[in-house]
Z-matrix of the N, CA and C atoms (Angstrom, degrees):
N
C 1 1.457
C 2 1.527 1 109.23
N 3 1.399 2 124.69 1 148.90
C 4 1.177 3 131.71 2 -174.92
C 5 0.660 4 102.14 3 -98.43
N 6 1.729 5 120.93 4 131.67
C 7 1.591 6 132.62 5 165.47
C 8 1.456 7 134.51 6 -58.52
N 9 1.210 8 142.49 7 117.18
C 10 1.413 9 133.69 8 164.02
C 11 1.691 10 122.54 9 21.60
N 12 1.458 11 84.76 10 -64.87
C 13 1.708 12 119.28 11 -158.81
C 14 1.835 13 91.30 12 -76.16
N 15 1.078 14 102.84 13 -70.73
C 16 1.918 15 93.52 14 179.64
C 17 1.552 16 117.79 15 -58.81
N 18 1.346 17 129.34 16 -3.06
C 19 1.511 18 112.31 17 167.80
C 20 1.360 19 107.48 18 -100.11
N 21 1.663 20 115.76 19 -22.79
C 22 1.259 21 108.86 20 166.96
C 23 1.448 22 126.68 21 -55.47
N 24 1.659 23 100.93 22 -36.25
C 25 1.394 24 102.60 23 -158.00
C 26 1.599 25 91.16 24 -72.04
N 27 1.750 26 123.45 25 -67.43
C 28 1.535 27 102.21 26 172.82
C 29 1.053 28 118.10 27 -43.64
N 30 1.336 29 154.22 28 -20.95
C 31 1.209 30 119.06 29 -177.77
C 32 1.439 31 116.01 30 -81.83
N 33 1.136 32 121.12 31 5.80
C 34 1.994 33 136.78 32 -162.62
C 35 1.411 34 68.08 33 -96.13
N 36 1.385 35 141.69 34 -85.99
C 37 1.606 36 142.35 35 -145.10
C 38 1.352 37 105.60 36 -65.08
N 39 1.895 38 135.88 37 -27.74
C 40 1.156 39 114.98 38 138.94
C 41 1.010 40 131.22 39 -64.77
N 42 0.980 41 159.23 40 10.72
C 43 1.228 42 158.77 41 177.35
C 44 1.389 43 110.27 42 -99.03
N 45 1.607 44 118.63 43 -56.78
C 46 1.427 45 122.67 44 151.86
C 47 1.339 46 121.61 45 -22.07
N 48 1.246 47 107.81 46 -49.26
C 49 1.803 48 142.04 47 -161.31
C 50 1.761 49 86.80 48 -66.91
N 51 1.379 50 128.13 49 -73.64
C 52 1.323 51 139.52 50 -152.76
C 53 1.343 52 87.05 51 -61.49
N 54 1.464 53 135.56 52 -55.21
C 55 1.417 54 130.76 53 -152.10
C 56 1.805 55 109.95 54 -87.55
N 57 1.111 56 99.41 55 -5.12
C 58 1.803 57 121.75 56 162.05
C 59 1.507 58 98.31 57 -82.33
N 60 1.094 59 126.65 58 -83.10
C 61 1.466 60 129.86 59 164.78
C 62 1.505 61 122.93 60 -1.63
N 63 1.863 62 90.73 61 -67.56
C 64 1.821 63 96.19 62 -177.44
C 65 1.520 64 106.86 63 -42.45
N 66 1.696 65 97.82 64 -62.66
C 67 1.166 66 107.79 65 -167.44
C 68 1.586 67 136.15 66 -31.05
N 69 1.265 68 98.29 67 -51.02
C 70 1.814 69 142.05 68 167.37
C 71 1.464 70 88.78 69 -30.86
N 72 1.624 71 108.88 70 -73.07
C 73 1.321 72 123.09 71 -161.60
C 74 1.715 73 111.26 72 -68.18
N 75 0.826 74 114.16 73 -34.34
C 76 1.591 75 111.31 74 -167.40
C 77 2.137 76 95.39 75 -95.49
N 78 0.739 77 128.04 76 -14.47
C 79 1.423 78 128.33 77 150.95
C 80 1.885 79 128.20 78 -88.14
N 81 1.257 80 88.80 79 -36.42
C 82 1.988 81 87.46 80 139.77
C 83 1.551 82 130.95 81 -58.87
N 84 1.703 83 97.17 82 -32.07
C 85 1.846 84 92.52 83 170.91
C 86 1.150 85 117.70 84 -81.58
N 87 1.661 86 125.27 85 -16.02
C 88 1.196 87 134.05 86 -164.27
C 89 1.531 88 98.93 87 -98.94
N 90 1.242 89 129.09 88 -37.72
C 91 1.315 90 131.68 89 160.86
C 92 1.938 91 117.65 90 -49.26
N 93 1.282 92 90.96 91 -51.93
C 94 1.948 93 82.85 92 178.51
C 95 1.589 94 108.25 93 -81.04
N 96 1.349 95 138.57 94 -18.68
C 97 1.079 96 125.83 95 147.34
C 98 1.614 97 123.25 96 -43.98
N 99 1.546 98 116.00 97 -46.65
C 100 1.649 99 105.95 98 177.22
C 101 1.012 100 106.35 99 -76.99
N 102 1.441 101 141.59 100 -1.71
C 103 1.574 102 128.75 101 178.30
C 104 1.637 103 106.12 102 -87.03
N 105 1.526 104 114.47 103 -21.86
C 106 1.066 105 104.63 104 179.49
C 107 1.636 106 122.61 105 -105.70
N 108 1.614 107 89.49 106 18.75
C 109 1.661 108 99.64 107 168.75
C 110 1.385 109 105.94 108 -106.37
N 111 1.561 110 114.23 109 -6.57
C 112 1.634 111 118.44 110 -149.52
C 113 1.442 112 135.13 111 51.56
N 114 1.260 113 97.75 112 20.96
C 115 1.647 114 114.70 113 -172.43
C 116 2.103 115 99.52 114 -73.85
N 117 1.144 116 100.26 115 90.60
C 118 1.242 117 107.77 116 173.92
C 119 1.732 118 130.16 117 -54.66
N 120 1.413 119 98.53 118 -24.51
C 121 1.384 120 113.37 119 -166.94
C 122 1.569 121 100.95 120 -81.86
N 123 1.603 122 113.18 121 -49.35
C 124 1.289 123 112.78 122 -174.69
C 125 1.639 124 100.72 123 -71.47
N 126 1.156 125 132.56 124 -29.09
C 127 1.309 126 135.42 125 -179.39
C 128 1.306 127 110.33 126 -43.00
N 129 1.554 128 112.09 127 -47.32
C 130 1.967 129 122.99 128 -171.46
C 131 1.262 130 95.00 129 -84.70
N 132 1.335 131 124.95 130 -29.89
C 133 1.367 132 114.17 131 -169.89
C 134 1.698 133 103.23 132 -86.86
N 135 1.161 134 121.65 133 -41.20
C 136 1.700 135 100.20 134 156.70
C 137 0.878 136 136.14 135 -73.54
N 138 1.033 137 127.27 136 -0.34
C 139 1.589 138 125.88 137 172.36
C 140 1.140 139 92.70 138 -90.01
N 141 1.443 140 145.37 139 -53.29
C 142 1.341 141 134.19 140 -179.68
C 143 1.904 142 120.06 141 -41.71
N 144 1.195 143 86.95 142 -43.42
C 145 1.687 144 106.60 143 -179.74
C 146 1.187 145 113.78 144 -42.54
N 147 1.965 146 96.33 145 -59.39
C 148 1.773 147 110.27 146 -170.62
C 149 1.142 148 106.60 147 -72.31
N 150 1.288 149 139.19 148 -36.66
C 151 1.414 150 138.98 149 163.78
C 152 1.387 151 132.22 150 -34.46
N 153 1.500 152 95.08 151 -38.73
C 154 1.639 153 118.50 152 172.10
C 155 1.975 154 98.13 153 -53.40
N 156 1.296 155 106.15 154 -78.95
C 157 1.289 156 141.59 155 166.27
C 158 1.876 157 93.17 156 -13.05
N 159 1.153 158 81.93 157 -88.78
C 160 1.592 159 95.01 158 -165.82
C 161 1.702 160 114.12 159 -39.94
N 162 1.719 161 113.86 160 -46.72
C 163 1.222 162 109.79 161 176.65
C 164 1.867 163 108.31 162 -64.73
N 165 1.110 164 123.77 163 -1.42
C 166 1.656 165 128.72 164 -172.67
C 167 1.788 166 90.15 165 -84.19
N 168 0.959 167 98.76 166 -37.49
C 169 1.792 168 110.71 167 -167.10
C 170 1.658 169 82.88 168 -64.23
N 171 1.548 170 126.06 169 -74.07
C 172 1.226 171 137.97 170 -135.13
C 173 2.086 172 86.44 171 -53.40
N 174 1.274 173 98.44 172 -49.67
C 175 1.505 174 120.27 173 -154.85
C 176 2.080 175 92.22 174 -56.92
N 177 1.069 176 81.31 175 -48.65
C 178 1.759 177 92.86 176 177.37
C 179 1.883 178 118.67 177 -43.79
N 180 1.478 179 91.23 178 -52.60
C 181 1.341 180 112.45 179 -176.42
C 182 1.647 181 108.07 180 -66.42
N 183 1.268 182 107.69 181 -45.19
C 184 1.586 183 108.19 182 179.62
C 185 1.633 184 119.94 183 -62.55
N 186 1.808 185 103.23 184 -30.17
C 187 1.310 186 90.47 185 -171.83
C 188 1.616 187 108.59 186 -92.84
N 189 1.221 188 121.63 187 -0.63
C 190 1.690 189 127.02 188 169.00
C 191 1.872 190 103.54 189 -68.20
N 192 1.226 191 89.13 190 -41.50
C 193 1.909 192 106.60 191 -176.11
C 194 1.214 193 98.36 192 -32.63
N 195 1.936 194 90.47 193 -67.95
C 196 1.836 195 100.50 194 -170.72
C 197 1.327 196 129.03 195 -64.43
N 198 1.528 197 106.17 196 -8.33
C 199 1.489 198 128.64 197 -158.09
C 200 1.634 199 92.20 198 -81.18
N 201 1.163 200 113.29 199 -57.29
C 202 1.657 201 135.59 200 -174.38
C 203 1.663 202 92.97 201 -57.46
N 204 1.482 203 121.36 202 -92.06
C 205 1.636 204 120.04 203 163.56
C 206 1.772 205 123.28 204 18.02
N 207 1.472 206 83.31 205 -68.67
C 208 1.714 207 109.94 206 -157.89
C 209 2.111 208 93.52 207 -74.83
N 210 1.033 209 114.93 208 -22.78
C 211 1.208 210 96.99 209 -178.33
C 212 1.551 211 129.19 210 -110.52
N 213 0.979 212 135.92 211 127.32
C 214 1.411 213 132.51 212 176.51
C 215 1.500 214 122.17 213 34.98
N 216 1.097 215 152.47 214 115.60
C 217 1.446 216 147.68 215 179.58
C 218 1.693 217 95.95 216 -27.05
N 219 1.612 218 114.48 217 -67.18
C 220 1.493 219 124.49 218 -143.84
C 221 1.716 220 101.73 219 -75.52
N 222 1.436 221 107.64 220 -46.70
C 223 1.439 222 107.48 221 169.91
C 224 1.835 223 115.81 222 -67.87
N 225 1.272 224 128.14 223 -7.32
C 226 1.307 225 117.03 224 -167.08
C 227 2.028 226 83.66 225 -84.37
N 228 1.155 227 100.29 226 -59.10
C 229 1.129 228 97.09 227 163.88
C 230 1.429 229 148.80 228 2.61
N 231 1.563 230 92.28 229 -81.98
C 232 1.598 231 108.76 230 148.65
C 233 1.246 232 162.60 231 -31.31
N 234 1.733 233 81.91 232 -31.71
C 235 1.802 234 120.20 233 -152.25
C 236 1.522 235 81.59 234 -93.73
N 237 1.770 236 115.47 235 -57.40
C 238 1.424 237 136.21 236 -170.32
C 239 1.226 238 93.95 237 -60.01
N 240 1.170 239 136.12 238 -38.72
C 241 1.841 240 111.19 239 -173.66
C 242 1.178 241 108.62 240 -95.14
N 243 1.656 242 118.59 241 -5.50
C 244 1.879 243 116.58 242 160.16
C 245 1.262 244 114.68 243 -58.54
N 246 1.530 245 105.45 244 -54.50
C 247 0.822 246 112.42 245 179.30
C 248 1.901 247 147.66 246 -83.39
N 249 1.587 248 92.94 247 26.92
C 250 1.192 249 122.48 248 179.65
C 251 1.352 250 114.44 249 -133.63
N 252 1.411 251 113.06 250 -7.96
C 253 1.379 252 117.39 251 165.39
C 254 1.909 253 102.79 252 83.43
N 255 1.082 254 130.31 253 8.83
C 256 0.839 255 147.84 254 -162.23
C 257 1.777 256 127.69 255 -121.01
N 258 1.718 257 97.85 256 43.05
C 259 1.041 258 125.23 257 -157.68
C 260 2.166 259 98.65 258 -98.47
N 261 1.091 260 93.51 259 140.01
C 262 1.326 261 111.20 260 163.30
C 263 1.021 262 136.90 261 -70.60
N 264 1.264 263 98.70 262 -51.88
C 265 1.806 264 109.85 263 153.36
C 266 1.489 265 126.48 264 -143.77
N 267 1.004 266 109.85 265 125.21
C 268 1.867 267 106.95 266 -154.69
C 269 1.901 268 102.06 267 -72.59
N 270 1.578 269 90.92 268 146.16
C 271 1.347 270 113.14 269 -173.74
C 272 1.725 271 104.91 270 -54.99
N 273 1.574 272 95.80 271 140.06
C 274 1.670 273 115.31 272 179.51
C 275 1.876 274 105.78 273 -68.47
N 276 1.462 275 81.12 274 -49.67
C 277 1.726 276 87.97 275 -156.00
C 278 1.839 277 101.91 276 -77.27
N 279 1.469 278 108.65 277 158.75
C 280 1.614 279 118.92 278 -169.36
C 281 1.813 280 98.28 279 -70.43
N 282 1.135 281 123.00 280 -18.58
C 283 1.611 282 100.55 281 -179.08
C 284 1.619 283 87.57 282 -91.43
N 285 1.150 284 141.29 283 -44.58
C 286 1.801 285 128.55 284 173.21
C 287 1.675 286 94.59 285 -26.95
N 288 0.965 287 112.21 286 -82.92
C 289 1.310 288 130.74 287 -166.91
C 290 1.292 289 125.32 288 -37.21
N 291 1.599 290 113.29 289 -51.87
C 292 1.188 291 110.23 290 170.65
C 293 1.947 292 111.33 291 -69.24
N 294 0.969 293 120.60 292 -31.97
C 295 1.359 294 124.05 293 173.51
C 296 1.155 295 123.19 294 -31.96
N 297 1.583 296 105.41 295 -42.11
C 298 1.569 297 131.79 296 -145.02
C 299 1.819 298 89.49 297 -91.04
N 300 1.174 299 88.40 298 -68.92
C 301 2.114 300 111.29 299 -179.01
C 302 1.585 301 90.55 300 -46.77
N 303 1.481 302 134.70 301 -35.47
C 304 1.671 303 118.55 302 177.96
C 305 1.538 304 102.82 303 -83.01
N 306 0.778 305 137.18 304 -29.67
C 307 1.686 306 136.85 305 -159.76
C 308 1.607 307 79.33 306 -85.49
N 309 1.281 308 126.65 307 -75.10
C 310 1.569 309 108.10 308 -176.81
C 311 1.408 310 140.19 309 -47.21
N 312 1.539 311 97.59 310 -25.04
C 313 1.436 312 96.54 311 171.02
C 314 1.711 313 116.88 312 -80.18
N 315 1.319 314 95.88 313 -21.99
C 316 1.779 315 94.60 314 -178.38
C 317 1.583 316 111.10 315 -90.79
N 318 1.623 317 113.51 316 2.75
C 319 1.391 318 112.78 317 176.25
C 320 1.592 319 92.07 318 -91.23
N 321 0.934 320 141.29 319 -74.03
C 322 1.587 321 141.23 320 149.21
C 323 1.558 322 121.28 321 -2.54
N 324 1.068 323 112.03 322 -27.81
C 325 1.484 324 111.12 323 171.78
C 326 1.450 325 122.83 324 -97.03
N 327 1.377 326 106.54 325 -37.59
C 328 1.467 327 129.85 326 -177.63
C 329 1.636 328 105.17 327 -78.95
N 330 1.446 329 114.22 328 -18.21
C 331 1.785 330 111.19 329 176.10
C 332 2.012 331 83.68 330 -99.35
N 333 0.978 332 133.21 331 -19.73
C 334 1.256 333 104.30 332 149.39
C 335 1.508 334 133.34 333 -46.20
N 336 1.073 335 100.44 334 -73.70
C 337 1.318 336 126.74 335 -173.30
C 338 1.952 337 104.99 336 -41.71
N 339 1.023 338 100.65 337 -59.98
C 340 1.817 339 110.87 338 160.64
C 341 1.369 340 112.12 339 -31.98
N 342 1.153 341 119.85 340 -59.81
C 343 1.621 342 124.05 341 178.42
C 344 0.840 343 109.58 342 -73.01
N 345 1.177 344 148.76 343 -11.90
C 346 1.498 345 139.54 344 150.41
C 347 1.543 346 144.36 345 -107.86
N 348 1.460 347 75.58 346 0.36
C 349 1.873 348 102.84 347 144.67
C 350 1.077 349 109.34 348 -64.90
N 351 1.870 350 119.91 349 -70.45
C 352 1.000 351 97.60 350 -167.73
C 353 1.368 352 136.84 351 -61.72
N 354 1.566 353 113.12 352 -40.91
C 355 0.977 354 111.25 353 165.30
C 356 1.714 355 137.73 354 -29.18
N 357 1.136 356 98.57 355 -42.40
C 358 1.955 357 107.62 356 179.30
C 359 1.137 358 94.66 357 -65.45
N 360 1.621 359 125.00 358 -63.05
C 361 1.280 360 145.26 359 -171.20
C 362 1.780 361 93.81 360 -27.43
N 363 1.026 362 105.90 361 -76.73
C 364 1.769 363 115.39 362 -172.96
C 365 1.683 364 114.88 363 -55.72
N 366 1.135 365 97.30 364 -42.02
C 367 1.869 366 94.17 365 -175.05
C 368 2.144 367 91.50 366 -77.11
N 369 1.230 368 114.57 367 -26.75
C 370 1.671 369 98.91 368 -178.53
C 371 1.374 370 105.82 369 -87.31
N 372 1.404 371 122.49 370 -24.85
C 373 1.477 372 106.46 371 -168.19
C 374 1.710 373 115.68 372 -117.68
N 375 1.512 374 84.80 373 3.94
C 376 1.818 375 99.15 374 -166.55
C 377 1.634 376 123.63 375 30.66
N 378 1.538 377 121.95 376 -122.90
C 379 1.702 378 95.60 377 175.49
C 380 1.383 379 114.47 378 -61.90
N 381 1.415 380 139.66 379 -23.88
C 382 1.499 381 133.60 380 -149.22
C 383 2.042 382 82.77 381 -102.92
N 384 1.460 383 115.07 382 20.90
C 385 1.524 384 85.42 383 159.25
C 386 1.710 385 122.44 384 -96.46
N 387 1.364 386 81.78 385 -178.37
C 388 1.821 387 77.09 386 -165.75
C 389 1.861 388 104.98 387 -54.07
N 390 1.198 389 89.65 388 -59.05
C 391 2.214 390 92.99 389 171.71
C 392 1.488 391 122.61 390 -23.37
N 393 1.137 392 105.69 391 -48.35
C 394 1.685 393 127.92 392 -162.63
C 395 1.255 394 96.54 393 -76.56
N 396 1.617 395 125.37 394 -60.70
C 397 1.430 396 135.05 395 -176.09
C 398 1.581 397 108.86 396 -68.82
N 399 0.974 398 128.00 397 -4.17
C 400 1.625 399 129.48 398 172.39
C 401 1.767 400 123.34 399 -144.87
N 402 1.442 401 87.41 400 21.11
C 403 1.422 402 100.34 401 152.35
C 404 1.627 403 102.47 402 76.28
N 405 1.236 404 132.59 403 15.89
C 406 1.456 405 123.18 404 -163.12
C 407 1.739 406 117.37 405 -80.81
């Protein structure tokens, strides 16, 4: 069984996670706006931005990794299908729960964020974007 203290703590790094996310997203809008001014400068400079962003995500993801790792075979387990939303039977207790309600909201944000990746993705790189070249 998972302790209090370990769903809290992932859920603090989702939460981190969501406000990495926003970010992602609201500089993705600011990014397809300069593509459709052709403003090249702001173009490098958001992509630089989201990159920032995105490696915060990566950093996020690694330390849940280790989080899962570090505990018990049966509970790492657990933690990994909380945290994949991919639960069998959803958690009783309010930190299960809230865990669950953050992992969904940041799966919901992040399939945002995708759709409007791609989108920029295609109007900046047309066929030679990554989408186009791998069929997405």
């Amino acid at each position: 069984m998972l302790s209090d203290q370990t769903l809290a703590a992932a859920t603090a790094i989702q939460r981190k996670m969501y406000t990495s996310l926003t970010e992602v997203a609201d500089l993705t809008d600011q990014l397809a706006q300069a593509v459709d001014r052709r403003d090249q400068v702001s173009v490098r400079m958001f992509l630089s931005m989201r990159q920032e962003e995105i490696d915060q995500l990566t950093n996020c993801k690694a330390i849940l990794h280790r989080q899962c790792a570090e505990l018990p075979p049966e509970d790492g387990a657990l933690l990994h299908q909380l945290l994949t939303g991919k639960v069998s039977q959803p958690p009783t207790s309010p930190d299960g729960q809230a865990l669950l309600q953050q992992v969904e909201r940041n799966r919901t944000l992040l399939e945002r964020v995708r759709r409007a990746d791609r989108a920029v993705s295609r109007r900046l790189g047309g066929p030679t974007s990554y989408y186009a070249k791998n069929g997405k």
